[in-house]
C-alpha positions, 0 to 999 in steps of 0.5 A: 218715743214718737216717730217725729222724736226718733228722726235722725237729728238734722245736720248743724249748719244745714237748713231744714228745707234743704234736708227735705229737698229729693235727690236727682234721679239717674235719668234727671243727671242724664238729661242734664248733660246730654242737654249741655252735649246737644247745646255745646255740640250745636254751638260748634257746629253753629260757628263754622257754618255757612250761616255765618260765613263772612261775606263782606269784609269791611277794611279802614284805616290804612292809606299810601302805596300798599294800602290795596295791598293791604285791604286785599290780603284782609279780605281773602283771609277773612273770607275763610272764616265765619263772624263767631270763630275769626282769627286774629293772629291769621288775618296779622300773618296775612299782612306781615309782609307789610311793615306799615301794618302794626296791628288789626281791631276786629269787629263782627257784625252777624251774621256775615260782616268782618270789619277790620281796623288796621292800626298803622306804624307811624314814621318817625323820621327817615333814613337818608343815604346819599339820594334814596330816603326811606321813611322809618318806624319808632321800632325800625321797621323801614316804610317804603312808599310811606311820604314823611317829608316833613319828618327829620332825617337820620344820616348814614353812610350805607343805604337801608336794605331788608324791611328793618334797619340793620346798621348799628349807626342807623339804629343809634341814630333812631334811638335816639330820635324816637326818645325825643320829646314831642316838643324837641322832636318836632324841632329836629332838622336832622340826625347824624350817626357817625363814628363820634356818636349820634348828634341831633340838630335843632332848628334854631338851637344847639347840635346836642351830642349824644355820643352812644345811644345809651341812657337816652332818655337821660339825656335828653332830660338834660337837654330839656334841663339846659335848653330852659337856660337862655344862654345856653340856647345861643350855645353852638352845641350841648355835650350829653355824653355824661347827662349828669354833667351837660355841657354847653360850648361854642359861647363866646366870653361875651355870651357868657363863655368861658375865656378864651386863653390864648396860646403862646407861641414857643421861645426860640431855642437858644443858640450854641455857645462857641468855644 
């Protein structure tokens, strides 16, 4: 038998070049990976070296009273960090003081620049309580400083305190106009949130009572539902308490009403019989 027909049979599935290929050597194994320590070790270093420090830090998209504030704490936080390792999370406590701020985009710009986007809490409406307003997010955070004269207010006894609306009556109320449609929101001249329930009232419209600030999005599916009516549009109000069963009231039987029955006075009551 030749010396090619005595070989080891190849291994099924493996191709003949790959059988024929040499194996690495100890020293090609070692080479290799005090390659990857020398490339990793050098990234990390690289990273937190001052040839990337940050030295300019560019601030955008927030405005009002704090907006110094803001762009200062930024900046001082960024300072200490280099544009290959930013955190994120660390520059968002450094302005959690700050309720107008809701969320930071970052973008770096080798090898010294951090540009940081502020994304501002929008307010809703405003809490109102005798003379003070303080403007309010859709999530309760309160915006002090923040101008919405033009947003509806919302109605309490107590005046706000703290950076986050507490009173249970102050959160239905918002609940309540922070589900609002955009159409109908915008047609809200006020909220009020009282031991009846909440009730928003429309420019030109009806008062839609809510009750509870539960299942809101449900009601005002039947507010939209009803207000398509136009005799329900000239309503004084629009029961939602159960909006499987909305209610238009304050109809007059001309307008399409229910009639009105009036009550009969009582018949006076007979007088004793004498013996």
């Amino acid at each position: 038998m030749s010396a090619r027909s005595a070989a080891a049979p190849r291994r099924p599935g493996v191709p003949r070049i790959l059988t024929h290929l040499p194996r690495p050597s100890g020293w090609t194994a070692m080479i290799v990976a005090s390659t990857l320590v020398i490339l990793i070790g050098g990234w990390l270093l690289l990273r937190d070296s001052g040839l990337v420090k940050v030295s300019t830090v560019e601030v955008s998209g927030v405005s009002g009273q704090q907006a110094a504030q803001v762009r200062a704490a930024l900046d001082d936080a960024a300072r200490g960090m280099t544009t290959l390792n930013y955190d994120r999370g660390e520059l968002l406590a450094a302005v959690a003081q700050y309720p107008i701020v809701r969320d930071v985009v970052v973008e770096r710009k080798l090898p010294h620049t951090l540009r940081i986007r502020v994304v501002p809490r929008e307010p809703v409406g405003v809490i109102r309580a005798g003379g003070m307003r303080v403007a309010v997010a859709a999530d309760g955070a309160l915006l002090r400083g923040v101008s919405a004269a033009d947003l509806p207010p919302i109605d309490v006894t107590l005046p706000p305190t703290g950076v986050r609306v507490a009173d249970p009556r102050a959160a239905a109320g918002l609940a309540v106009l922070a589900s609002a449609p955009d159409a109908l929101r915008r047609r809200i001249t006020a909220v009020r949130s009282g031991g009846d329930g909440v009730t928003a009232q429309l420019r030109g419209g009806p008062a839609l009572r809510f009750g509870t600030a539960d299942r809101v999005a449900s009601k005002w599916i039947a507010a939209r539902q009803v207000l398509r009516d136009p005799l329900a549009r000239r309503a004084t109000y629009i029961d939602l308490r159960i909006p499987e069963r909305p209610a238009a009231g304050g109809l007059t039987e001309a307008q399409g009403g229910a009639p009105q029955v009036s009550e009969l006075a009582p018949a006076p009551a007979a007088a004793p019989s004498t013996p």
